[in-house]
mmCIF file of the N, C-alpha and C atoms, coordinates in Angstrom:
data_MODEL
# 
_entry.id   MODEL 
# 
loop_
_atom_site.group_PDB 
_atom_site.id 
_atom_site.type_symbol 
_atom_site.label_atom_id 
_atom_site.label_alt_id 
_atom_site.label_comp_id 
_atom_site.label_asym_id 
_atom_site.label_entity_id 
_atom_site.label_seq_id 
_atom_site.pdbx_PDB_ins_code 
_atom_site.Cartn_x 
_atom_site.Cartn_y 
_atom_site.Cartn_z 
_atom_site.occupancy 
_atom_site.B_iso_or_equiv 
_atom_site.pdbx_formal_charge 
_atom_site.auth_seq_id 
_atom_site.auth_comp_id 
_atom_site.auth_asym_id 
_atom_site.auth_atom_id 
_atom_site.pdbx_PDB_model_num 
ATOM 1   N N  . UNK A 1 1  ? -3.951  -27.862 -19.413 1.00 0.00 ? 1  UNK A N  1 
ATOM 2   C CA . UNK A 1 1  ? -3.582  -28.021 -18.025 1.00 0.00 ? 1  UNK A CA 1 
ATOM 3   C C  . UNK A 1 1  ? -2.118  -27.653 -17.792 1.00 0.00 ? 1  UNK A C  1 
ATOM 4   N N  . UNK A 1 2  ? -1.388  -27.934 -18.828 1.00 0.00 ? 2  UNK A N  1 
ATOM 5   C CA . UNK A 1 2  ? -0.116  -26.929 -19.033 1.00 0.00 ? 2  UNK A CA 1 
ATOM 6   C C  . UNK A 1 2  ? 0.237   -26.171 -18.384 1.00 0.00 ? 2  UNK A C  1 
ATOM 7   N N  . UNK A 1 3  ? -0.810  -24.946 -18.875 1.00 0.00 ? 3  UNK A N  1 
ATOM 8   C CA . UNK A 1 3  ? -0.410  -23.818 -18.601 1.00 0.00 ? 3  UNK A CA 1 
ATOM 9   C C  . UNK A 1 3  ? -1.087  -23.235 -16.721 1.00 0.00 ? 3  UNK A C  1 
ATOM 10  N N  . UNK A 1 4  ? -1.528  -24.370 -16.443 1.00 0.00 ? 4  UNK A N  1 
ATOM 11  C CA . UNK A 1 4  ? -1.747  -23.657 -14.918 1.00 0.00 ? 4  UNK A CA 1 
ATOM 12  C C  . UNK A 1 4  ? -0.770  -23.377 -14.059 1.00 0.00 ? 4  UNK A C  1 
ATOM 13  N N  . UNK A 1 5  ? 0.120   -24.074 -13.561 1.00 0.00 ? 5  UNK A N  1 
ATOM 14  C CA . UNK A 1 5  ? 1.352   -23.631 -12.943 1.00 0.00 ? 5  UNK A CA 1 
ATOM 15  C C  . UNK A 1 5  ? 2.302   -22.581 -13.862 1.00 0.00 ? 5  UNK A C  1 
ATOM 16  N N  . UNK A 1 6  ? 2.260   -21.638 -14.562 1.00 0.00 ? 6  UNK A N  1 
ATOM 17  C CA . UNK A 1 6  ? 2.860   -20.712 -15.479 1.00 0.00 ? 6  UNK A CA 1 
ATOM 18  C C  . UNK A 1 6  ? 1.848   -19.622 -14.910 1.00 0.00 ? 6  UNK A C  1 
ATOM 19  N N  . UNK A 1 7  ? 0.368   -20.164 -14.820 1.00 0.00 ? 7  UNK A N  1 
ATOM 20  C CA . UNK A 1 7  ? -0.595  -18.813 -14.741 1.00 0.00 ? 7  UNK A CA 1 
ATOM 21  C C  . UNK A 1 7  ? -0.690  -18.707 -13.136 1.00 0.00 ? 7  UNK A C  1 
ATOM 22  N N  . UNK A 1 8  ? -0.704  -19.919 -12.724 1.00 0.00 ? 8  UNK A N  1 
ATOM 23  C CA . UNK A 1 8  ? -0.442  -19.633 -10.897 1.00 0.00 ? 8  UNK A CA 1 
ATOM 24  C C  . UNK A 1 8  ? 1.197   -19.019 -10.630 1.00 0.00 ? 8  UNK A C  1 
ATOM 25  N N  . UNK A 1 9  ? 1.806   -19.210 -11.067 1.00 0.00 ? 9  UNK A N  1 
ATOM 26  C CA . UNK A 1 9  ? 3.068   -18.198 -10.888 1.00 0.00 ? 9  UNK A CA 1 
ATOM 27  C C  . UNK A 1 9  ? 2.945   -17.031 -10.929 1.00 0.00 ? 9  UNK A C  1 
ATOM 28  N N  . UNK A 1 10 ? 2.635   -16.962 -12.104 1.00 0.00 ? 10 UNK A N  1 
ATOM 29  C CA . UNK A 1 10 ? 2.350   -15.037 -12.525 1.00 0.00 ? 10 UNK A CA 1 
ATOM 30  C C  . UNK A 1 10 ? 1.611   -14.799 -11.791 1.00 0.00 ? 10 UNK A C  1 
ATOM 31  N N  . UNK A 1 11 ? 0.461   -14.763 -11.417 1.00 0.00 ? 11 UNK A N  1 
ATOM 32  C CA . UNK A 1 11 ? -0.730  -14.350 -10.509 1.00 0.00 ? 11 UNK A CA 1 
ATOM 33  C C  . UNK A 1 11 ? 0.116   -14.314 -8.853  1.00 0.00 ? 11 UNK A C  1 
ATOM 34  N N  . UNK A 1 12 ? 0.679   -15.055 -8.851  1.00 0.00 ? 12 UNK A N  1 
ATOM 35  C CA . UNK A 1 12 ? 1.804   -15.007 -7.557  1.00 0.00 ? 12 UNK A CA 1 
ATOM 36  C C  . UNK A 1 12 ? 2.620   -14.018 -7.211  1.00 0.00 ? 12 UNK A C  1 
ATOM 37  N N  . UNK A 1 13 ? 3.437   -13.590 -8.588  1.00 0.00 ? 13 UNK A N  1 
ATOM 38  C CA . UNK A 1 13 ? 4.310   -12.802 -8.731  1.00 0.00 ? 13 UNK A CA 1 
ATOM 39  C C  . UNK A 1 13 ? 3.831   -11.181 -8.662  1.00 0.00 ? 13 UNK A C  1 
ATOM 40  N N  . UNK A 1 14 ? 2.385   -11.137 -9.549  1.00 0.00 ? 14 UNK A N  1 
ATOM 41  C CA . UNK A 1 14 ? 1.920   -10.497 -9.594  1.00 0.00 ? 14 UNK A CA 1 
ATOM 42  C C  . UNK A 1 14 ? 1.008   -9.542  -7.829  1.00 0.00 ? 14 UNK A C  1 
ATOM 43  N N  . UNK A 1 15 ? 0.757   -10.251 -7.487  1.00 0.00 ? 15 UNK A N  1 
ATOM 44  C CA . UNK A 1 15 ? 0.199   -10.236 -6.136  1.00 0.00 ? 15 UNK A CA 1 
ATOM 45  C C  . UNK A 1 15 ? 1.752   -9.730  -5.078  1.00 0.00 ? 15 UNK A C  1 
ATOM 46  N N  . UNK A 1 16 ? 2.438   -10.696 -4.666  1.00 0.00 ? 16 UNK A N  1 
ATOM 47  C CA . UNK A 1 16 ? 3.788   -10.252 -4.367  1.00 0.00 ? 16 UNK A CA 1 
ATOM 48  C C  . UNK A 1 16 ? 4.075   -8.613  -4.283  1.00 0.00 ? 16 UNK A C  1 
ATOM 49  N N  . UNK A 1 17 ? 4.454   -8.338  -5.678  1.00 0.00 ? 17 UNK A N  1 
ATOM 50  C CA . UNK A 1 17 ? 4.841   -7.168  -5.922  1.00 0.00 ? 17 UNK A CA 1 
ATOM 51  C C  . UNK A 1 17 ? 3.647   -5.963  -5.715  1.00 0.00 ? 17 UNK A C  1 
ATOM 52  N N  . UNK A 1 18 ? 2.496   -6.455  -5.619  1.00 0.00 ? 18 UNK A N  1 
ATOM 53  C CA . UNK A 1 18 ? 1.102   -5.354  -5.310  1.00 0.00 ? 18 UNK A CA 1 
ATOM 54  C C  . UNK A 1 18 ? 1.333   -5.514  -3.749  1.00 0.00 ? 18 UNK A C  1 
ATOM 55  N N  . UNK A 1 19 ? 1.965   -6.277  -3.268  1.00 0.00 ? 19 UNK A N  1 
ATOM 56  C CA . UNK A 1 19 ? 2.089   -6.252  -1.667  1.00 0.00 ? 19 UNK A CA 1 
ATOM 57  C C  . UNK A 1 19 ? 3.209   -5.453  -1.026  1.00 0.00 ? 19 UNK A C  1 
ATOM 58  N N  . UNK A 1 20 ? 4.210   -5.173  -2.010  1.00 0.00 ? 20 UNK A N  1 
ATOM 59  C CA . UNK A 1 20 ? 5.380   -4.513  -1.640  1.00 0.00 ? 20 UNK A CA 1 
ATOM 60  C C  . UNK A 1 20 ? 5.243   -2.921  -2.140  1.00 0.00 ? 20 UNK A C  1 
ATOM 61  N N  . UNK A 1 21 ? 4.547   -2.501  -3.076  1.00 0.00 ? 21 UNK A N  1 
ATOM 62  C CA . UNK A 1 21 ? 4.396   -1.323  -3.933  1.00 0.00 ? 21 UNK A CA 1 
ATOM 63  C C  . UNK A 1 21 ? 3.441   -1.007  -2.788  1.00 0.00 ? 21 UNK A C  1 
ATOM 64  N N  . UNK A 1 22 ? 2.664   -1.721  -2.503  1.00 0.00 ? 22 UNK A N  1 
ATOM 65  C CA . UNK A 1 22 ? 1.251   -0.866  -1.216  1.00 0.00 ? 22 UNK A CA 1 
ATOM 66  C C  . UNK A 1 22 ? 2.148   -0.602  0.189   1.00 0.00 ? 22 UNK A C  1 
ATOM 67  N N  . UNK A 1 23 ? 3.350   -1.775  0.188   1.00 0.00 ? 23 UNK A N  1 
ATOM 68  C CA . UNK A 1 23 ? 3.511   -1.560  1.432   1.00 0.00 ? 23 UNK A CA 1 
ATOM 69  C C  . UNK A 1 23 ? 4.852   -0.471  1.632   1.00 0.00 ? 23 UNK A C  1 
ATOM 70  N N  . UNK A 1 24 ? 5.631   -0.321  0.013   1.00 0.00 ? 24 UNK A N  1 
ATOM 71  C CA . UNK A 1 24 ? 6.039   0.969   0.104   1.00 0.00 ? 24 UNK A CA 1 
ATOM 72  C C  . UNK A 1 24 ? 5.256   2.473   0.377   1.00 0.00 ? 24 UNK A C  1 
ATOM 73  N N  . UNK A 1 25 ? 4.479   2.716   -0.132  1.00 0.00 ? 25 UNK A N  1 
ATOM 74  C CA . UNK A 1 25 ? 3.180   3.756   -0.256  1.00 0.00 ? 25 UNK A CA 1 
ATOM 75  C C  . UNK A 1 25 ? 3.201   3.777   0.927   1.00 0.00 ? 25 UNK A C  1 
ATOM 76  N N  . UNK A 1 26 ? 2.638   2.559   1.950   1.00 0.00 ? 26 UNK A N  1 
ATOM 77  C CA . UNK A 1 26 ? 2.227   3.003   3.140   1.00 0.00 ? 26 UNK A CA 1 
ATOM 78  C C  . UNK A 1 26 ? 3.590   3.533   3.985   1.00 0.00 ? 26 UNK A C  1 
ATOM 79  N N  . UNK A 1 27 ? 4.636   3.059   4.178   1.00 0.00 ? 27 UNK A N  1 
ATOM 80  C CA . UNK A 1 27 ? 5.855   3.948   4.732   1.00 0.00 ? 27 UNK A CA 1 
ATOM 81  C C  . UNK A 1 27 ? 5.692   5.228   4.011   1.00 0.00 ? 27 UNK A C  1 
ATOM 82  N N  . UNK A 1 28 ? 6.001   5.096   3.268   1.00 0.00 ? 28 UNK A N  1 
ATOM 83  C CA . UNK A 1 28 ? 6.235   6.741   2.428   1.00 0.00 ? 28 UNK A CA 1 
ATOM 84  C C  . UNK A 1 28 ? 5.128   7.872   3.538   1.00 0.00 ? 28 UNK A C  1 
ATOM 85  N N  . UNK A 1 29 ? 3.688   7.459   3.224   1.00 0.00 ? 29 UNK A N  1 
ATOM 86  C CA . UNK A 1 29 ? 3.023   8.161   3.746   1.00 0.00 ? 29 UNK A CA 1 
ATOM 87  C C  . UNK A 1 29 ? 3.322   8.780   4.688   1.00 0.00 ? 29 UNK A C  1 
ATOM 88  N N  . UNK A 1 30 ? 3.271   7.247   5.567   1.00 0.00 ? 30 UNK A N  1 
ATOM 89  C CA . UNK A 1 30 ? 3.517   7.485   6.978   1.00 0.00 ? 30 UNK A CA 1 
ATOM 90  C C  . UNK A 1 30 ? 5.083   8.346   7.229   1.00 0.00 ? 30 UNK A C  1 
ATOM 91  N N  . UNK A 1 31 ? 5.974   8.372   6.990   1.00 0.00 ? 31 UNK A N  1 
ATOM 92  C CA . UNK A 1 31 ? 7.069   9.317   6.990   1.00 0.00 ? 31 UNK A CA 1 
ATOM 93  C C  . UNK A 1 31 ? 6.576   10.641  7.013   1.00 0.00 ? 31 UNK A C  1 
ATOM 94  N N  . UNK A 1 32 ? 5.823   10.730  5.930   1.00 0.00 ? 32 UNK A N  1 
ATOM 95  C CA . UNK A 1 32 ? 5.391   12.132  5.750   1.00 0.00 ? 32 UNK A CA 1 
ATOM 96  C C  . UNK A 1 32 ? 4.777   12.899  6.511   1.00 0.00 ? 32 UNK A C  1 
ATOM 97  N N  . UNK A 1 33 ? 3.761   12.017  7.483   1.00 0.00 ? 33 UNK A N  1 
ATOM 98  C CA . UNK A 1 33 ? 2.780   12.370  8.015   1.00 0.00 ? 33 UNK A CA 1 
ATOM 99  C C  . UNK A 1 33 ? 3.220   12.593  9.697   1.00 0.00 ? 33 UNK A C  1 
ATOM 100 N N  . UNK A 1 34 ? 4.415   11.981  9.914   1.00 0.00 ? 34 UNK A N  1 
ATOM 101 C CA . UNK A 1 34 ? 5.699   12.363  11.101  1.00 0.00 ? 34 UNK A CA 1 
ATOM 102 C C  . UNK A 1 34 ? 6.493   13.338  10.622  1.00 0.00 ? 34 UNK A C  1 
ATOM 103 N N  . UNK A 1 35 ? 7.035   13.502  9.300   1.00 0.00 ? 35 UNK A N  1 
ATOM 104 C CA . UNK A 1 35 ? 8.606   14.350  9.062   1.00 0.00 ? 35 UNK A CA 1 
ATOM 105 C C  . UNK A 1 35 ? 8.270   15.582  8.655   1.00 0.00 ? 35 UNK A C  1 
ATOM 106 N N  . UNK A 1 36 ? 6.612   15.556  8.333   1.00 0.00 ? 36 UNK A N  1 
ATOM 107 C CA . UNK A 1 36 ? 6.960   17.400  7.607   1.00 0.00 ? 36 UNK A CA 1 
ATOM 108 C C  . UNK A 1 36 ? 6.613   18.421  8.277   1.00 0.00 ? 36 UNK A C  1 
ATOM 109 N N  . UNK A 1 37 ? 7.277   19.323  7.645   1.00 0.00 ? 37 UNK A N  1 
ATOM 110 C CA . UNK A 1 37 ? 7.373   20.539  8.273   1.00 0.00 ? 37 UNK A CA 1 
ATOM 111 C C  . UNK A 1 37 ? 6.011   21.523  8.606   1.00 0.00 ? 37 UNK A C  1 
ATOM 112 N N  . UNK A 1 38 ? 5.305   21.177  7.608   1.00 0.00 ? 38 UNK A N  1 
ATOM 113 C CA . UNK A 1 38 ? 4.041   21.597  6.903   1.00 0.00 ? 38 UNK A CA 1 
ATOM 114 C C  . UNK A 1 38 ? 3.105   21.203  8.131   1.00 0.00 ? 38 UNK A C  1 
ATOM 115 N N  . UNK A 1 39 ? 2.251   21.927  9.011   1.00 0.00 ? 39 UNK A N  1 
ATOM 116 C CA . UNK A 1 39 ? 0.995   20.812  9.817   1.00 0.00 ? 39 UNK A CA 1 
ATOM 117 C C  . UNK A 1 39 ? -0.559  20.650  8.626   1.00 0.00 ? 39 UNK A C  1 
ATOM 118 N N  . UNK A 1 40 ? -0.343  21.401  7.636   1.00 0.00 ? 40 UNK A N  1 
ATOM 119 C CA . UNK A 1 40 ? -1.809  21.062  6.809   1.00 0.00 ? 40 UNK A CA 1 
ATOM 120 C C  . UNK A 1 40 ? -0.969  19.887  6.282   1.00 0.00 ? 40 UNK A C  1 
ATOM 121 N N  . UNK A 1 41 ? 0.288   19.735  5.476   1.00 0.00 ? 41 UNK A N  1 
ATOM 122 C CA . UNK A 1 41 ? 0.802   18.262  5.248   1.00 0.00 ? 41 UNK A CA 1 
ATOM 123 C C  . UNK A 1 41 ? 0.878   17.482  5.830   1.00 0.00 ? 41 UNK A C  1 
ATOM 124 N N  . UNK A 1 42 ? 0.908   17.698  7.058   1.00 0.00 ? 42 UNK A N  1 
ATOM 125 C CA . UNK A 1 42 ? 0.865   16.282  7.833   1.00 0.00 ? 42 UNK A CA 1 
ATOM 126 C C  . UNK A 1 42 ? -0.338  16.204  7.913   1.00 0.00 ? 42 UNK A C  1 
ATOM 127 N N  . UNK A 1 43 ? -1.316  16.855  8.225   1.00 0.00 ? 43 UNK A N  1 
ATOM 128 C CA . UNK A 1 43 ? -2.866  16.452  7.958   1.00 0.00 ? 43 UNK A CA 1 
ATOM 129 C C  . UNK A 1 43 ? -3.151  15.849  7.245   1.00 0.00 ? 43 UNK A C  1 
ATOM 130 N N  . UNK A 1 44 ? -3.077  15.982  5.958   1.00 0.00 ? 44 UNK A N  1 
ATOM 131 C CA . UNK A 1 44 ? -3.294  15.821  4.724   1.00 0.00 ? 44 UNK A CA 1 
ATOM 132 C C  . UNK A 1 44 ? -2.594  14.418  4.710   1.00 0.00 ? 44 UNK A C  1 
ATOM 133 N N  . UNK A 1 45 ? -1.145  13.942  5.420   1.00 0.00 ? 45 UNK A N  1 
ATOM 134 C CA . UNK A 1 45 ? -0.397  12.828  5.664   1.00 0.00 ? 45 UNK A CA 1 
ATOM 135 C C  . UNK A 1 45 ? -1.199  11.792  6.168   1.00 0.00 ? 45 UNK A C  1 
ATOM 136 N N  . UNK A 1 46 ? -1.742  12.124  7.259   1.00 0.00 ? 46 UNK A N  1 
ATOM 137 C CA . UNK A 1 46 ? -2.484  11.562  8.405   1.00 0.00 ? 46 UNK A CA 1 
ATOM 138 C C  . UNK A 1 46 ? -3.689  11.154  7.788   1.00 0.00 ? 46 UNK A C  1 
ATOM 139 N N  . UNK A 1 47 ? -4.036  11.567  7.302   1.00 0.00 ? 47 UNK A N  1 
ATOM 140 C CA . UNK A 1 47 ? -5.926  11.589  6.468   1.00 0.00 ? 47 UNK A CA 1 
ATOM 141 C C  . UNK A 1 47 ? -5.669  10.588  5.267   1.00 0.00 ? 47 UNK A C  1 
ATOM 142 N N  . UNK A 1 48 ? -4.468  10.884  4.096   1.00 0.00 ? 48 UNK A N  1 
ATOM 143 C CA . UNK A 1 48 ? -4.729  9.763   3.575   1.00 0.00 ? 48 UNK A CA 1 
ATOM 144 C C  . UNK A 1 48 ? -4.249  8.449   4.011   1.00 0.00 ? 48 UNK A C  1 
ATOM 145 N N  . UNK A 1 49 ? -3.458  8.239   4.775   1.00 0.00 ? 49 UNK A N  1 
ATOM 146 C CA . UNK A 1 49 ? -3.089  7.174   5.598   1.00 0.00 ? 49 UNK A CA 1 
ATOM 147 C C  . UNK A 1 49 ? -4.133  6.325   6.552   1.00 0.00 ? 49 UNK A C  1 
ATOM 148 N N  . UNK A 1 50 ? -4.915  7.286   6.996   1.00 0.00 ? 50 UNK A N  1 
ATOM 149 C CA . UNK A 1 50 ? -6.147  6.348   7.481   1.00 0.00 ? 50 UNK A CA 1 
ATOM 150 C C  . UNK A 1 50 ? -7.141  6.393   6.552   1.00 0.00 ? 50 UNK A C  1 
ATOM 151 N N  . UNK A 1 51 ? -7.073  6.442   5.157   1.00 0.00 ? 51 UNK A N  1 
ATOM 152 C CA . UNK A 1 51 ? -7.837  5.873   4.390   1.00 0.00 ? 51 UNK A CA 1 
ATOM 153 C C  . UNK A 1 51 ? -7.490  4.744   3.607   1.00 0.00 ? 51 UNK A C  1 
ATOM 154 N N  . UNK A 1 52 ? -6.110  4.537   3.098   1.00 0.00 ? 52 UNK A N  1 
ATOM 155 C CA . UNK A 1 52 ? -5.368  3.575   3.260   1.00 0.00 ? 52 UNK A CA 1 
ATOM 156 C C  . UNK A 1 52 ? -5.451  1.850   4.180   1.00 0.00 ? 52 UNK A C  1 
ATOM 157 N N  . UNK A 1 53 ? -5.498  2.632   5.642   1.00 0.00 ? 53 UNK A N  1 
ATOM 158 C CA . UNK A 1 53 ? -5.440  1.125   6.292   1.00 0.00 ? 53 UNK A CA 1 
ATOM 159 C C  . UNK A 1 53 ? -6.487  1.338   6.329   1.00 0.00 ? 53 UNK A C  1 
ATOM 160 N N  . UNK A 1 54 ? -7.928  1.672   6.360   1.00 0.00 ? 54 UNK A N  1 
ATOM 161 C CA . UNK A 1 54 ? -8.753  1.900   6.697   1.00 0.00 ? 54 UNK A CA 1 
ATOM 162 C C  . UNK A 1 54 ? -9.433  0.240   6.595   1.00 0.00 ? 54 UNK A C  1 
ATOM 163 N N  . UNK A 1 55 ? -9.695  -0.247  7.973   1.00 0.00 ? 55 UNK A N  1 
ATOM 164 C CA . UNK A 1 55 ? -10.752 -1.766  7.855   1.00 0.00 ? 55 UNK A CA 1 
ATOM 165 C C  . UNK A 1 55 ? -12.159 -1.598  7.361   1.00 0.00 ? 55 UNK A C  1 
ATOM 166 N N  . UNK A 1 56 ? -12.491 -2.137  6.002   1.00 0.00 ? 56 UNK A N  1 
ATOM 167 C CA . UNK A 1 56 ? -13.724 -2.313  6.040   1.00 0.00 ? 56 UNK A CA 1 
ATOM 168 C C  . UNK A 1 56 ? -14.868 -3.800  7.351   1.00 0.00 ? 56 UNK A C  1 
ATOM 169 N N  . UNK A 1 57 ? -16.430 -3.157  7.342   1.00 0.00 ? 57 UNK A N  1 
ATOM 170 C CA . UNK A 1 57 ? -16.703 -4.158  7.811   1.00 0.00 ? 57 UNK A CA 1 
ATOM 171 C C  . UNK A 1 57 ? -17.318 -4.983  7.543   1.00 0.00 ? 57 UNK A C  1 
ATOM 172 N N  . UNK A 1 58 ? -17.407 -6.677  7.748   1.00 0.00 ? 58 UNK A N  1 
ATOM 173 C CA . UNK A 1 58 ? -17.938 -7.691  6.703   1.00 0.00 ? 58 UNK A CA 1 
ATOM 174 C C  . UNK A 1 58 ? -19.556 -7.928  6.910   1.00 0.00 ? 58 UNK A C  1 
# 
């Protein structure tokens, strides 16, 4: 029983940082999919970005 608050941390920490790495990705994208020069890149911007947020339904 120790070790549960050590493994609920990590799993915390862990989660955290999968929330900030996705939610970098998603700026990045989205920059891309406004800033480039390219219109098949911004397509290509645009397309994976709404696959990204894309809502599944329950």
């Amino acid at each position: 029983m120790s070790q549960f608050p050590h493994l609920l941390y990590c799993s915390m920490a862990l989660s955290g940082v999968s929330i900030a790495l996705y939610s970098v990705v998603l700026v990045a994208v989205a920059l891309v999919s406004v800033l480039a020069s390219a219109p098949d890149r911004r397509k290509d911007a645009r397309t994976t970005l709404s696959i990204l947020v894309r809502r599944r339904s329950r």
